[in-house]
N, C-alpha and C positions, 0 to 999 in steps of 0.2 A: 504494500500500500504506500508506505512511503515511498519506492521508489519511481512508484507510478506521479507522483507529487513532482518530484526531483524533474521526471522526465517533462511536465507540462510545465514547469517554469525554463527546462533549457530550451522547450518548444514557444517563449513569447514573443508577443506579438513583435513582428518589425515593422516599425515607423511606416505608412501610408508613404507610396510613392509619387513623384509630381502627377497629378492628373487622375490620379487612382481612383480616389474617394468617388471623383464624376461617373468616371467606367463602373463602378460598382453600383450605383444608382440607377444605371440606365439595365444593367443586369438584372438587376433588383427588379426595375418597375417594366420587364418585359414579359412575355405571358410564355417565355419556356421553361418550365421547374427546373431545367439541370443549370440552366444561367441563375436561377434564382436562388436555389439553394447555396450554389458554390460563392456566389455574393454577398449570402444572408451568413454564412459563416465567418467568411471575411470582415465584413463590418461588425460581428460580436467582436470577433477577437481585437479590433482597434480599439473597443471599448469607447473613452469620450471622445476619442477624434472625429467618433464618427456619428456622435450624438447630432449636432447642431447641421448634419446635412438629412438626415432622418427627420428629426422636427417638422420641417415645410411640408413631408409628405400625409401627415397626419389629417391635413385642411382637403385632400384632392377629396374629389367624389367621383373619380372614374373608380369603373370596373374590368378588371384584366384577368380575363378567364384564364385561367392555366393550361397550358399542352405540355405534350411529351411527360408525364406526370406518372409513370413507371405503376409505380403499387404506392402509390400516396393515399391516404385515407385523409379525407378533410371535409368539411361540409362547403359543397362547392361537386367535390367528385360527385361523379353519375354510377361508376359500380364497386361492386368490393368485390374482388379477385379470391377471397378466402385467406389472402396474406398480404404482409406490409405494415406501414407504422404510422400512429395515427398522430395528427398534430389539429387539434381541437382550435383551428383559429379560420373563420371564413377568408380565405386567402386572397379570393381574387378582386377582393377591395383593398385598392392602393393602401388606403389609411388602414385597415386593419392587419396589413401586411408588416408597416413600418411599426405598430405596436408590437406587433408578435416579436421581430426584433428588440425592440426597446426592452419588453418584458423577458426577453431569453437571455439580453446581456445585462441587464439589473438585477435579475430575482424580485423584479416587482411584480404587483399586481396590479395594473392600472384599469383594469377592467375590459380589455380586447377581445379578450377571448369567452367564444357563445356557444360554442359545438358542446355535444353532449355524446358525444361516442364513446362508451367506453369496450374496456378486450371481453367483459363480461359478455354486454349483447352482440359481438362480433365472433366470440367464442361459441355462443347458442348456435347464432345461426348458421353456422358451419356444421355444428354435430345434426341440427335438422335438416335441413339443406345444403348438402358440401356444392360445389360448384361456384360460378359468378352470377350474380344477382344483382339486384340495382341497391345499394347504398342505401337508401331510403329503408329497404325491404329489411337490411338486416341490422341496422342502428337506430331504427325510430328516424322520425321526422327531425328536423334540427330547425332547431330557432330562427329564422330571421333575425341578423346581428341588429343591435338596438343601433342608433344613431352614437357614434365615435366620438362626439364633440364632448362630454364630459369629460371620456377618458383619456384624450388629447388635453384636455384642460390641466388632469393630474397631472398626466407625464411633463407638460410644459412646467406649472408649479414645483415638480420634484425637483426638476433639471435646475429650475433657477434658485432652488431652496439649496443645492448637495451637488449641485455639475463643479464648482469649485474642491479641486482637491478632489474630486472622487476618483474610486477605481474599483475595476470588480472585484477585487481580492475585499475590501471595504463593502461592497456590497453584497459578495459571498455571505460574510459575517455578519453583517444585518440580517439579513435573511436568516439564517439557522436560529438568530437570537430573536427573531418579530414576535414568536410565540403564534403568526397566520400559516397557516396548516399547507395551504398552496406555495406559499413562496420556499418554505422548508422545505418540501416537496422538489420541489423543482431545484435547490440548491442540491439537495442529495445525488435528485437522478442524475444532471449533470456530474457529480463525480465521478457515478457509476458508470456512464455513459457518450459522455461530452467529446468533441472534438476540440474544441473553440478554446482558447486561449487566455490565460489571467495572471497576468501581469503581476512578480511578488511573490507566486504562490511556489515557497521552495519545500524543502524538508524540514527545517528544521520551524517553519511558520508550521505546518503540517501537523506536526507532532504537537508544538505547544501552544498552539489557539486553536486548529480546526477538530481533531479530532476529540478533543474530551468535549468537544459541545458533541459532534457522532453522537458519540457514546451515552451523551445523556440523553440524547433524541431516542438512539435502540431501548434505552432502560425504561423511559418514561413515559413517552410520549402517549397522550391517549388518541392518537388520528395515527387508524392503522394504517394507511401508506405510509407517513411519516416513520413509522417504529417496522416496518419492515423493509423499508427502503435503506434505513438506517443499518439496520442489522445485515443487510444483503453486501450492503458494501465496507462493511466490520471485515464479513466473512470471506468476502469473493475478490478482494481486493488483486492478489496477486493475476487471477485470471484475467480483469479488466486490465492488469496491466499494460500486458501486450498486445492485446486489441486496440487500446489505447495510441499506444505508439505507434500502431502502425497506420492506427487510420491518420492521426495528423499531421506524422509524417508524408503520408501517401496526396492529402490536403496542401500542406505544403509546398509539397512538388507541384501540383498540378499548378497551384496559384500563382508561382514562380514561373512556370511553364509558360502559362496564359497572358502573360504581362510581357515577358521578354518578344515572345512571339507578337503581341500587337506593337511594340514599341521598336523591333526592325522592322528598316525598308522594306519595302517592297520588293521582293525577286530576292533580298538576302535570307538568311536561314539563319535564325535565331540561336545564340550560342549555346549549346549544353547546358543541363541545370549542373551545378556542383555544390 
């Protein structure tokens, strides 16, 4: 576990390059998932640098249906394939696209996210009906996301209350501490899970702030995801390791890749990553 710690701090973030932050936005607010995901990581892991170009997208009220969307499960998708992973935020609204970021690289909750799928009713209806089916059929109907402008409100308030001095590693630890069952939640799985980047976060921070709060989350917590989430990654820590590393390292490369390649000429051939 520690050394999974060790390896996401010698994995941080590097500085936004000239022009980047633009390219990533336009990634972002395009309707092909594989530009959009590989963007929406990118901008976690900048953390605030890349707050204040997020902000403006909060106001759009376009909608940008999604394609090429593999095995995404989201309210927006039209079927469930019987596998894949679900991310509970109506996607293809600009602004609740740029919360879902906001909230994945804060551990806030500013209130984005509407979907209601969980792996319970997506696990049923695979043992009743295995096959693909439409979305609808095996998760229940899904809300219509309420109007964003509140929780644009928050996020702007927070940003101007904590964007001073903030960092995710600071935010990590709000989170675990909030005592709100969602942001806990979401602090944990990212351990367990995360590709994305935090800045600070070494071994020996690891050892003596992050995990004795863990630990009190596994002991006490009365919100069972929180206290199994908790104890999952007590336990499995070595395994996540190297999942770990290889996915952002494997992130890395590509995003390095991707940049070198738009930033040579034309007809030249972009130099090897190293």
């Amino acid at each position: 576990m520690v050394r999974l710690m060790l390896a996401l701090c010698l994995l941080c973030p590097f500085p936004a390059l000239a022009g980047e932050i633009d390219t990533l936005i336009a990634d972002f607010s395009s309707p092909d998932w594989q530009k959009v995901h590989v963007a929406a990581n990118r901008l976690v892991s900048l953390e605030g640098e890349a707050v204040p170009a997020l902000l403006p997208l909060l106001d759009s009220h376009d909608v940008v249906q999604l394609t090429n969307t593999a095995d995404l499960i989201y309210p927006g998708a039209e079927t469930f394939y019987g596998h894949g992973y679900v991310i509970n935020y109506a996607l293809d609204s600009l602004a609740v696209r740029a919360g879902w970021v906001l909230e994945s690289m804060t551990f806030q909750d500013f209130g984005f996210r509407s979907g209601t799928i969980t792996e319970d009713k997506l696990f049923k209806a695979m043992r009743e009906r295995p096959g693909d089916m439409p979305l609808e059929q095996a998760a229940g109907p899904q809300p219509k996301p309420e109007p964003v402008a509140e929780a644009a409100e928050r996020a702007r308030e927070w940003w101007k209350k904590s964007g001073k001095g903030w960092t995710r590693y600071k935010g990590l630890l709000a989170a675990l501490d909030s005592g709100d069952f969602r942001q806990q939640a979401e602090a944990v799985i990212w351990m367990r899970s995360g590709v994305t980047d935090c800045a600070g976060f070494d071994e020996a921070v690891y050892k003596s702030k992050v995990e004795p709060r863990v630990r009190k989350l596994a002991a006490s917590s009365p919100d069972k995801t929180v206290k199994s989430q908790a104890e999952s990654l007590l336990r499995e820590g070595l395994f996540w390791e190297k999942r770990a590393i290889e996915s952002a390292e494997a992130f890395d490369r590509e995003w390095k890749e991707k940049m070198e390649k738009e930033a040579a000429p034309e007809g030249d051939q972009a130099p090897p990553y190293c």
